[in-house]
C-alpha positions in Angstrom: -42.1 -15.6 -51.1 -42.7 -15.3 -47.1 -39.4 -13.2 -45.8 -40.4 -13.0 -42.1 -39.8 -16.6 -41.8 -36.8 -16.4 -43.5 -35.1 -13.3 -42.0 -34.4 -14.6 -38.4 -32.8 -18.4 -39.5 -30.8 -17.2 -42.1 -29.2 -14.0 -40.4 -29.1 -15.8 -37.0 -25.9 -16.7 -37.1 -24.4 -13.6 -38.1 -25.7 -12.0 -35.2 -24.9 -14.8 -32.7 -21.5 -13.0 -34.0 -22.5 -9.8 -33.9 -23.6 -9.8 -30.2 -20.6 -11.6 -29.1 -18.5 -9.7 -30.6 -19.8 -6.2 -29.0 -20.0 -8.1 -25.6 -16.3 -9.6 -25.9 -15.3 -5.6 -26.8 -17.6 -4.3 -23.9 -15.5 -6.8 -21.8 -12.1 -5.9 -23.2 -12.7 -2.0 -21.9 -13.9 -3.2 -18.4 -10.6 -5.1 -18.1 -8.4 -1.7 -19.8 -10.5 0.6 -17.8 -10.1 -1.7 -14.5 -6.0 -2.2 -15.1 -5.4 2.0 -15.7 -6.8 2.6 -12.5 -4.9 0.5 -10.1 -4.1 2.9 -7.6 -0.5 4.4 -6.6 0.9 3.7 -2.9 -0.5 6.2 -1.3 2.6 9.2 0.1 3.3 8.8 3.8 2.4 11.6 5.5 3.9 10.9 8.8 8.0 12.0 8.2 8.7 9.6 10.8 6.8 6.5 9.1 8.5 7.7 5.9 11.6 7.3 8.0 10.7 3.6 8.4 9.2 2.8 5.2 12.9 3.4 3.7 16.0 4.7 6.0 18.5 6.0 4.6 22.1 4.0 4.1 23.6 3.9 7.7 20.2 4.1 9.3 20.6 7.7 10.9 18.9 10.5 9.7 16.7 13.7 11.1 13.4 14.6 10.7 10.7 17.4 11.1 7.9 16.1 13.7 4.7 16.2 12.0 3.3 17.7 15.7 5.2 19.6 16.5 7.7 21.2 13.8 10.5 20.1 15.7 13.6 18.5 14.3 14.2 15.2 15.6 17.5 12.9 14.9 16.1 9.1 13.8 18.1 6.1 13.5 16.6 2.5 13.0 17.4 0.3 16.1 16.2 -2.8 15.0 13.8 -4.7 11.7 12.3 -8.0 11.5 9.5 -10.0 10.7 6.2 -10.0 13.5 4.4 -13.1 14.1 1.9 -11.7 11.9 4.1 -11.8 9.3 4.5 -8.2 8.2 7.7 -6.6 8.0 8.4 -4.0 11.3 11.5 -1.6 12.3 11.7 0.1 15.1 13.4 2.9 15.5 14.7 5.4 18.3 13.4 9.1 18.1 15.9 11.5 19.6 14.4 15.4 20.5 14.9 18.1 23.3 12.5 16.4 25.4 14.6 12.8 25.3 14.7 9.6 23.5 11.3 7.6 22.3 11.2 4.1 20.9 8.6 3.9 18.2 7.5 0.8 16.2 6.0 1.0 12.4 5.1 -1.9 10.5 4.2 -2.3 7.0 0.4 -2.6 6.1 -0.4 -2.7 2.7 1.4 0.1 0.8 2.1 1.7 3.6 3.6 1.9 7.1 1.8 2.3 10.5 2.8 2.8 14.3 2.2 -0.2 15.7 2.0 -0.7 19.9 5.5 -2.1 21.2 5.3 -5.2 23.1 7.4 -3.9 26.0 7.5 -0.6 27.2 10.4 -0.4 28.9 14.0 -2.9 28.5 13.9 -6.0 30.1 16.8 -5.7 32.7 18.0 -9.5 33.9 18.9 -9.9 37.2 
């Protein structure tokens, strides 16, 4: 009785099963491995974009500037949706020096300062 013949068609199957299984498992840890390391929003460094990303209840608070050390009082003037379509507040920075309006929006998990449109208030005469 030849076996090499034999071997391969008769166990075929089995490790048609075999294999599949071990690459359906190898698959199954990708996906595990691949889900575990989503990544957390990354912590806002900026106090002031922190400020925007969630104000506190009355929209008024103080901050330390990241440049400078100094305290600065906060409050959030305005939000609303851009043309882009991402979510921005702007928000009036009060220090020593005077009053600054600054504009984050949101970009991904975070916020950024984005560029106002105007500079200065439009005064109608």
């Amino acid at each position: 009785m030849p076996m090499s013949g034999e071997f391969p068609r008769r166990f075929l199957p089995m490790m048609v099963l075999l294999l599949s299984g071990i690459v359906l498992a190898g698959c199954g840890m990708m996906t595990a491995e691949h889900s575990s390391a989503t990544p957390e929003p990354a912590r806002i460094l900026d106090p002031v974009a922190a400020f925007a990303a969630d104000p506190p209840a009355g929209g008024e608070g103080q901050v330390r500037l990241a440049d400078t050390g100094e305290m600065a009082r906060v409050r959030l003037m305005r939000q609303y949706a851009a043309a882009s379509g991402r979510e921005c507040r702007e928000l009036r920075v009060s220090r020593r020096g005077g009053e600054q309006n600054r504009l984050y929006c949101r970009a991904g998990t975070g916020w950024i300062e984005a560029r106002p449109l105007l500079s200065q208030p439009v005064v109608q005469q």
